[in-house]
C-alpha positions in Angstrom: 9.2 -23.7 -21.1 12.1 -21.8 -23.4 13.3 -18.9 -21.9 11.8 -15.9 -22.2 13.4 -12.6 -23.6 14.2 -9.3 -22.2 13.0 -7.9 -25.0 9.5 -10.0 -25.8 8.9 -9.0 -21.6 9.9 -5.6 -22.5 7.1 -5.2 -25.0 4.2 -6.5 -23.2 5.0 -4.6 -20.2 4.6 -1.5 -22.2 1.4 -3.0 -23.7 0.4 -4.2 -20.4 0.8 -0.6 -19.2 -1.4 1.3 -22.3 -3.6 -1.5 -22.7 -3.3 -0.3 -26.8 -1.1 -1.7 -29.1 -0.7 1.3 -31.6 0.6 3.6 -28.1 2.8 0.8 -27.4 4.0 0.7 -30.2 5.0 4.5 -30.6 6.3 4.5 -27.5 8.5 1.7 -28.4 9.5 3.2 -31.7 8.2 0.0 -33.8 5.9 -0.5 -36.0 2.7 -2.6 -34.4 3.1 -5.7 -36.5 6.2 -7.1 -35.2 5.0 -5.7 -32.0 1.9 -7.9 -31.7 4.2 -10.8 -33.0 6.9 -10.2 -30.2 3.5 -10.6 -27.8 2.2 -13.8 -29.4 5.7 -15.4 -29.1 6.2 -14.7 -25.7 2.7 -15.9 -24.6 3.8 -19.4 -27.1 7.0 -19.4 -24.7 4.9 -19.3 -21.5 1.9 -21.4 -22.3 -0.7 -19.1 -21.4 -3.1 -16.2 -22.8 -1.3 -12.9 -21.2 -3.8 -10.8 -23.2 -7.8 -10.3 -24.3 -7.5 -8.2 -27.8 -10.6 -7.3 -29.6 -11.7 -4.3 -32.0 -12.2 -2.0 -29.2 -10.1 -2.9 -26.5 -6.9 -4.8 -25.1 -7.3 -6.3 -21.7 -4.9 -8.5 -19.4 -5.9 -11.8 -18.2 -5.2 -12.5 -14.7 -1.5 -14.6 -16.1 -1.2 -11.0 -18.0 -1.7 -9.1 -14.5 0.6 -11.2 -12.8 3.8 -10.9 -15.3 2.7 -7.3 -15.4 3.2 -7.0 -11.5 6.5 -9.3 -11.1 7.8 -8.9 -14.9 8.3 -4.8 -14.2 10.6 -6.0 -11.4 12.2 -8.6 -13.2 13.1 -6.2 -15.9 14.7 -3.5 -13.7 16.7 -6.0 -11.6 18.5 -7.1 -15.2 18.9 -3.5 -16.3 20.4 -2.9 -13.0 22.9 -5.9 -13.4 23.9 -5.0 -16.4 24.9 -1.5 -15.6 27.0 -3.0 -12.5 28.2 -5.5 -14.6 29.7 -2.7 -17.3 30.7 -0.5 -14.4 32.8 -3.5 -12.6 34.4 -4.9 -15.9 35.0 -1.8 -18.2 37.6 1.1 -18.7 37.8 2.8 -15.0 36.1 0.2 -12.9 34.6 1.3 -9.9 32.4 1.3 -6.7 29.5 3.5 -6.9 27.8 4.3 -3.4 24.9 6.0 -2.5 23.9 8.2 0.4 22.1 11.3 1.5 24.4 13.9 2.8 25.8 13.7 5.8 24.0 10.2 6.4 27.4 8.6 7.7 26.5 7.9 10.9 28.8 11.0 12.6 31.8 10.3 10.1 32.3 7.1 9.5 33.4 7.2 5.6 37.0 8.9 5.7 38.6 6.3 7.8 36.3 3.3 5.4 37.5 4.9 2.5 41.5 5.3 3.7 41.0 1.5 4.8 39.2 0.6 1.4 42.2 1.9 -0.3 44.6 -0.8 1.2 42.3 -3.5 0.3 44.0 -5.5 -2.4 40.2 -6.3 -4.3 39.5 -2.8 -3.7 37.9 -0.6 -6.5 37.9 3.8 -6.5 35.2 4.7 -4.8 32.6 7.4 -6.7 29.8 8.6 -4.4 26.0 9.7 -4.9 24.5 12.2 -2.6 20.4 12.5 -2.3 17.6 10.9 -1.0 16.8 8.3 -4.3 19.9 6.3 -2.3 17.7 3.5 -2.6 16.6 4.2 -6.1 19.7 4.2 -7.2 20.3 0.2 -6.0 17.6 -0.5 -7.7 18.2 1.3 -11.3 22.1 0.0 -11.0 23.4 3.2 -10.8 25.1 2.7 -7.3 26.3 -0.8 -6.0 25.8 -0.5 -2.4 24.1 2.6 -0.5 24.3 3.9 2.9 20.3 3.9 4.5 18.6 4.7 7.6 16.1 2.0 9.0 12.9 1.7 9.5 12.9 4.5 7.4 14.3 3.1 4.4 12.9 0.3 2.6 15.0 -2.6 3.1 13.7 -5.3 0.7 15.3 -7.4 -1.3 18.8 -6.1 0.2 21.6 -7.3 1.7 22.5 -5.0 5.0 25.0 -4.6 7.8 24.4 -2.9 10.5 26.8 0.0 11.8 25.5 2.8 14.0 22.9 3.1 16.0 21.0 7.1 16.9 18.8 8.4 18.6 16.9 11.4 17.2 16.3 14.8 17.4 14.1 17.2 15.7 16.0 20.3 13.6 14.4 24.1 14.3 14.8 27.4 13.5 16.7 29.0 17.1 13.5 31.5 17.1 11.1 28.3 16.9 8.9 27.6 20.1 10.7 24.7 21.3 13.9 25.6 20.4 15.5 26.4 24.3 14.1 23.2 25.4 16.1 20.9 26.8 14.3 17.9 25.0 11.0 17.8 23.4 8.5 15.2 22.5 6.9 13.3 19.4 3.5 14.9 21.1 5.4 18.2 21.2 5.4 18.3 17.2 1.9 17.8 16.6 1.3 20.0 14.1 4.5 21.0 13.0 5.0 20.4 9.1 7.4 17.7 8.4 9.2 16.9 5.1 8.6 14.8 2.4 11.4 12.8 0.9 10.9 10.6 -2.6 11.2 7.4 0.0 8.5 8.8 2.2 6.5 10.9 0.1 3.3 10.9 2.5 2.7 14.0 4.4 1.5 17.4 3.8 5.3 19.1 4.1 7.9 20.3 1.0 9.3 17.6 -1.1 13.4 17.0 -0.1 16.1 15.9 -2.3 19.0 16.8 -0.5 20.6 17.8 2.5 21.1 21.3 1.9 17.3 21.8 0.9 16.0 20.6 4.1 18.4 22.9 6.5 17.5 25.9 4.3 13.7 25.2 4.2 13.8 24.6 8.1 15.8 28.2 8.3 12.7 30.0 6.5 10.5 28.2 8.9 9.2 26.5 6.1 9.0 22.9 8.2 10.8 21.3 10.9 12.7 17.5 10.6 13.3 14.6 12.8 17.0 13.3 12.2 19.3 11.2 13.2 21.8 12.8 15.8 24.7 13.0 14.1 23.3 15.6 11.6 23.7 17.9 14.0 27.5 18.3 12.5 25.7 19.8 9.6 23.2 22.8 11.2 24.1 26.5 10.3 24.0 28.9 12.8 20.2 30.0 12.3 19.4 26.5 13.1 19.8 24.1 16.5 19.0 20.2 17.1 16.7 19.0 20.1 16.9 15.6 21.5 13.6 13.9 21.1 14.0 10.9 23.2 10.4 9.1 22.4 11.5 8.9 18.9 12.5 5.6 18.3 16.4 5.1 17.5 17.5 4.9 13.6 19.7 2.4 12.4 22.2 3.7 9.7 22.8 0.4 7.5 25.4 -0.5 4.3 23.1 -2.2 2.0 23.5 -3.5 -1.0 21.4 -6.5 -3.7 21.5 -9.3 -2.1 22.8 -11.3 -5.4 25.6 -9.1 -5.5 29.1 -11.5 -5.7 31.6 -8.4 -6.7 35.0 -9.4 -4.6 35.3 -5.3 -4.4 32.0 -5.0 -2.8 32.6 -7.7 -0.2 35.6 -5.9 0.5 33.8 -2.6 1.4 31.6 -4.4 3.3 34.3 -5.8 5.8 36.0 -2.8 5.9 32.7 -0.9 6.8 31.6 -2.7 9.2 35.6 -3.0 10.9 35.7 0.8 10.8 31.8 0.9 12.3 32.6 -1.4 15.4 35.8 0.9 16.6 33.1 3.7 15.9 30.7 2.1 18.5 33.2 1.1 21.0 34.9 4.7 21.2 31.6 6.3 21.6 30.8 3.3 24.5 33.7 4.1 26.5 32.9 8.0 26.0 29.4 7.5 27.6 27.9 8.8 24.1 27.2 6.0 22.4 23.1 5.5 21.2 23.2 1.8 21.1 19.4 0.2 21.4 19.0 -3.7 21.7 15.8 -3.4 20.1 17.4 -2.1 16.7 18.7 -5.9 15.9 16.5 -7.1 13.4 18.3 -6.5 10.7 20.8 -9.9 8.5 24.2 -9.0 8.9 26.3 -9.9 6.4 30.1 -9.6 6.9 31.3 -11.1 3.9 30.1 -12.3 0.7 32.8 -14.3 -0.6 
């Protein structure tokens, strides 16, 4: 079978997607003749029928359906590369990562980055803030990301592990619950929760970013389950209850798992270095949040 080309996959997933060749072809900025060419080559290069064409309609067969559900995936992950790739090899290289704010697991990153710095592969870091963290693995436009599990989709990633939190749920100081001394998941029944582009289920405002979510909790808009070290970033309207049935989150360094950058190895080993003296301060305070159940995550130390 020849290879097939970015381009020729390109087209019939944009086909694939209007199921009309004339829209795909406007949306691709072509004319439809070399567009229906492009799609007859490409099914020549694969050996199989990808699409059912006649006067009124355009339909996918079930090869069709298939490189339509793994060819959209395909497609992104070279996109992706490529932009690394430019962003590794051209004027002012660097590491791009990616990370909501204040999701550092209590202040982890300014001893990682003064470490980094020292590191003779290393690369100047530029960071991301939001919650599209894991988006922006995907699209290329970050090279590694700082995540929460379970929360965060973890497929398709490499990950080390780093901190380990228990929860608690962010309130308004006038909210119900607000003087308790802990509260339960049962306790929030009913209480509107956010949304974030990751988990957009729920019937609570949509989030973006960390400052959106401690000024829509301050209206009394909604209230939000977090890790334990965002407490470092509540106002004075606002105060953080422990919510000890929640299970524990597991802040993660992830990045694609076909990654071989020598910079982002690097980062990695540092990270996790600077993650372990974390953990074994906070053990010997008492204050650590450490869960043995929280271990079924691949830890990668180096990828060299």
């Amino acid at each position: 079978m020849d290879l097939v080309e970015t381009r020729e996959l390109a087209y019939f997933l944009e086909v694939a997607r209007e199921l009309h060749f004339g829209r795909a072809a406007e949306r691709l900025g072509i004319a439809q003749p070399p567009l229906s060419r492009a799609i007859a080559r490409l099914e020549r290069r694969l050996g199989v029928r990808l699409l059912e064409r006649t006067s009124r309609r355009v339909t996918l067969t079930p090869a069709g359906e298939t490189l339509l559900a793994e060819g959209g995936a395909a497609l992104a992950a070279v996109e992706a590369a490529v932009l690394r790739t430019r962003r590794a090899g051209g004027t002012g290289a660097r590491l791009v990562l990616a990370m909501k704010p204040g999701g550092d697991g209590g202040g982890l990153l300014p001893d990682v980055l003064a470490e980094y710095e020292r590191e003779p592969d290393a690369l100047p870091v530029e960071m991301v803030f939001g919650y599209g963290a894991r988006q922006a693995l995907d699209d290329g436009r970050a090279d590694a990301a700082l995540l929460y599990a379970p929360r965060a989709d973890l497929t398709g990633l490499a990950v080390e592990e780093l901190v380990v939190e228990p929860q608690v749920v962010v309130l308004p100081r006038t909210h119900r619950l607000a003087g308790r001394a802990r509260v339960s998941m049962a306790d929030l029944d009913g209480e509107v929760l956010p949304r974030t582009p990751a988990r957009p289920g729920g019937d609570g405002p949509m989030v973006t970013e960390g400052g959106q979510v401690m000024q829509l909790i301050a209206l009394g808009r909604m209230v939000a389950v977090l890790p334990r070290s965002y407490r470092r970033l509540l106002r004075d309207d606002l105060t953080a209850v422990p919510v000890p049935d929640a299970p524990p989150t597991t802040l993660v360094l992830a990045w694609p798992e076909e990654s071989r950058s020598r910079a982002l190895a690097a980062f990695v080993r540092v990270t996790a270095a600077v993650a372990a003296r974390h953990n074994a301060r906070d053990t010997a305070r008492g204050t650590a949040g450490r869960n043995t159940d929280a271990g079924a995550l691949r830890t990668v130390p180096d990828l060299r």
